[in-house]
C-alpha positions as CSV (number, residue, x, y, z in Angstrom):
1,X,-41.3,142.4,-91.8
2,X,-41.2,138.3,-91.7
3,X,-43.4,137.4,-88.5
4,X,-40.6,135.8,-85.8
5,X,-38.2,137.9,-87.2
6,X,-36.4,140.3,-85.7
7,X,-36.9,144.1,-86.9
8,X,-33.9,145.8,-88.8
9,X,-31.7,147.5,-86.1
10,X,-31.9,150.6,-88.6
11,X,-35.5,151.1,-87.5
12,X,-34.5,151.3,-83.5
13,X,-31.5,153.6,-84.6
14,X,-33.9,155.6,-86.4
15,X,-36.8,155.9,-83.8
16,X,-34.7,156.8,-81.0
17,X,-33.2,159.6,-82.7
18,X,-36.5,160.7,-84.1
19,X,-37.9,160.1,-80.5
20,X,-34.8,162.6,-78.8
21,X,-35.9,164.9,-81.3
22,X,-39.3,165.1,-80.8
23,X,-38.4,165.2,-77.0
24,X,-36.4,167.8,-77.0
25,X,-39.4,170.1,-79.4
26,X,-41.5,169.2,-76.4
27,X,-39.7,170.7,-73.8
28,X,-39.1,173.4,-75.4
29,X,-42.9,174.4,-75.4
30,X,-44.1,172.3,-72.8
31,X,-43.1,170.4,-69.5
32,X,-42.3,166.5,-70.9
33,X,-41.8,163.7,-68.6
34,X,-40.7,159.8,-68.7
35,X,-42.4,158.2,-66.1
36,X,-44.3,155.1,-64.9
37,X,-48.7,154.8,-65.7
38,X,-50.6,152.5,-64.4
39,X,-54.4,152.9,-66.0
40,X,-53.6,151.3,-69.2
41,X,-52.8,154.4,-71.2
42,X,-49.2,155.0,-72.3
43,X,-49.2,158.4,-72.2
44,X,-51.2,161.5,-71.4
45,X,-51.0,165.5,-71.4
46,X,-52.4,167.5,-68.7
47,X,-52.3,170.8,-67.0
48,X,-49.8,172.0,-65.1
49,X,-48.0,174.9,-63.5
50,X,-46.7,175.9,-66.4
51,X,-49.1,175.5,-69.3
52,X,-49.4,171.5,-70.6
53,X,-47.3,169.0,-69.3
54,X,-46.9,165.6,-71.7
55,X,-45.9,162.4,-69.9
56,X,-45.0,158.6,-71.6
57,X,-44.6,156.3,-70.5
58,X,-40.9,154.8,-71.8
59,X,-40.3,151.2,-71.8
60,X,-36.3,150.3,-72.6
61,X,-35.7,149.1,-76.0
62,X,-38.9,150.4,-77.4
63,X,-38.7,153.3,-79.1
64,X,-41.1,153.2,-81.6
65,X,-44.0,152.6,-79.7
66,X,-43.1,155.4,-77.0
67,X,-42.1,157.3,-80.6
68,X,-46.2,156.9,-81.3
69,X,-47.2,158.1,-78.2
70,X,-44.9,161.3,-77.7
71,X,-46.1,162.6,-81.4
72,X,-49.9,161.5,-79.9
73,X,-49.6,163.8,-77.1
74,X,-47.7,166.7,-78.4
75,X,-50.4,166.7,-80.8
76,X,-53.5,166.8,-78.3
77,X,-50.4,169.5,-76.7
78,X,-49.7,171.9,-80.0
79,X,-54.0,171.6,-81.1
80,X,-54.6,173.1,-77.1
81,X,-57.2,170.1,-76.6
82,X,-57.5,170.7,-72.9
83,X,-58.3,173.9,-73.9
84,X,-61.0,173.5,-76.3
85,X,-63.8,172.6,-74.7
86,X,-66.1,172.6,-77.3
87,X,-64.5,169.8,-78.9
88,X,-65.8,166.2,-78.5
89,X,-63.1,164.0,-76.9
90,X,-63.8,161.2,-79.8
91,X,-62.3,164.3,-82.1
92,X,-60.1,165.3,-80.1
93,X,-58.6,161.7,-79.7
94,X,-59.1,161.6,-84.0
95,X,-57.3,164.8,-84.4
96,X,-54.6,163.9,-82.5
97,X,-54.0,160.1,-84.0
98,X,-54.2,161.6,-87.7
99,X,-51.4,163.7,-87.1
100,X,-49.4,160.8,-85.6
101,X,-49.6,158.8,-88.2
102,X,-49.4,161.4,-90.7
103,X,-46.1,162.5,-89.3
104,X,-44.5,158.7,-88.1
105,X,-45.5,157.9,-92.0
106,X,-43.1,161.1,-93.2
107,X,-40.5,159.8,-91.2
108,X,-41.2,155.9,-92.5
109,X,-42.9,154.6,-89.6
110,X,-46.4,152.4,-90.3
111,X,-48.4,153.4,-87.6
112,X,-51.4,152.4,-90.3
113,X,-52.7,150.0,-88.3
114,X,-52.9,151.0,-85.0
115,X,-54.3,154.5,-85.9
116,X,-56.8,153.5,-88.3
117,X,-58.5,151.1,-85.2
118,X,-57.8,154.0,-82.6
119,X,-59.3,156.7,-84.8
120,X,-62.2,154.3,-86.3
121,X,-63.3,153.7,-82.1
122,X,-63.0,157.5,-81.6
123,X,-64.8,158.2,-85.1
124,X,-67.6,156.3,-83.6
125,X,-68.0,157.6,-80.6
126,X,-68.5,160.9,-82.1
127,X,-70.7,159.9,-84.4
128,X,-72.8,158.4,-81.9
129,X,-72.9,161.5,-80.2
130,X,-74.3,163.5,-83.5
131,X,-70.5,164.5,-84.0
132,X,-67.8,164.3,-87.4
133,X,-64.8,165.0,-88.7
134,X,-65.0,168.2,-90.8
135,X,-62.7,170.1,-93.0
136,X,-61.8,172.5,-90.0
137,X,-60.6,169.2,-88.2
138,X,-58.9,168.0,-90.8
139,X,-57.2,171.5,-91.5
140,X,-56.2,171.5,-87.8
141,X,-54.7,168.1,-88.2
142,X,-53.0,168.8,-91.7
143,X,-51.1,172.2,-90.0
144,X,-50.3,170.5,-86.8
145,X,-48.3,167.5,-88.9
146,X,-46.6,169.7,-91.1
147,X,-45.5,171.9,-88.1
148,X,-44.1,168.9,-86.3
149,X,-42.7,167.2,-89.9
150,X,-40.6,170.8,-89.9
151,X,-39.6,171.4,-86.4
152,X,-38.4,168.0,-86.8
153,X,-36.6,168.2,-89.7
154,X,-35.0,171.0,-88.9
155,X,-33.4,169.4,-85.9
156,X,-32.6,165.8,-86.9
């Protein structure tokens, strides 16, 4: 895309609908909500009453970045993060952002360079704390994409 330009409507078209989709996979394995944060984040899974409860937060017209951020979270969601607390957060947060870019790049979204900065400051962190990304990370991450890729698929 030409800086100043306007991105090709095709790309919103396709981002919402890939975006509904992904919503509705959400709720039907989790609690998923639309709502306002305020701590810089733009979206976040927690515990609740029911099992795991996603939130994003949606900004009108911008699909593709609240697109990113539902596959982030069902991601930390579907690999039981908050469960696994033997895990590092860095790989958690690694884990998570390899599988959202790995699945927005199926579907034709460049999430390249957001995710490579996100997962390189994660990366770090772990490493700092005497912690890497192995093969049974990168298995977790490679089954959780393909999972989502299908489920999607199926439904679009």
């Amino acid at each position: 895309m030409i800086p100043g330009k306007a991105k090709p409507v095709e790309e919103d078209v396709k981002a919402t609908t890939l975006y509904n989709t992904l919503k509705k996979i959400a709720k039907e394995h989790y609690t998923c909500e639309e709502l306002p944060i305020n701590n810089g984040a733009r979206g976040y899974t927690a515990h609740s009453g029911k099992g795991q409860k996603i939130v994003v937060m949606k900004i009108p017209g911008d699909d593709v970045n609240v697109l990113h951020t539902l596959i982030h979270e069902m991601s930390h969601a579907r690999l039981e993060h908050l469960y696994r607390k033997d895990l590092p957060r860095g790989l958690a947060e690694s884990e998570a952002e390899l599988s959202t870019y790995l699945v927005g790049a199926h579907f034709g979204f460049d999430f390249k360079e957001d995710s490579a900065a996100y997962i390189k400051g994660w990366l770090d962190d772990a490493k700092a704390k005497g912690n890497g990304l192995g093969k049974e990370n990168l298995d977790r991450v490679l089954n959780n994409a393909r999972w989502l890729i299908n489920e999607t698929s199926a439904k679009l």
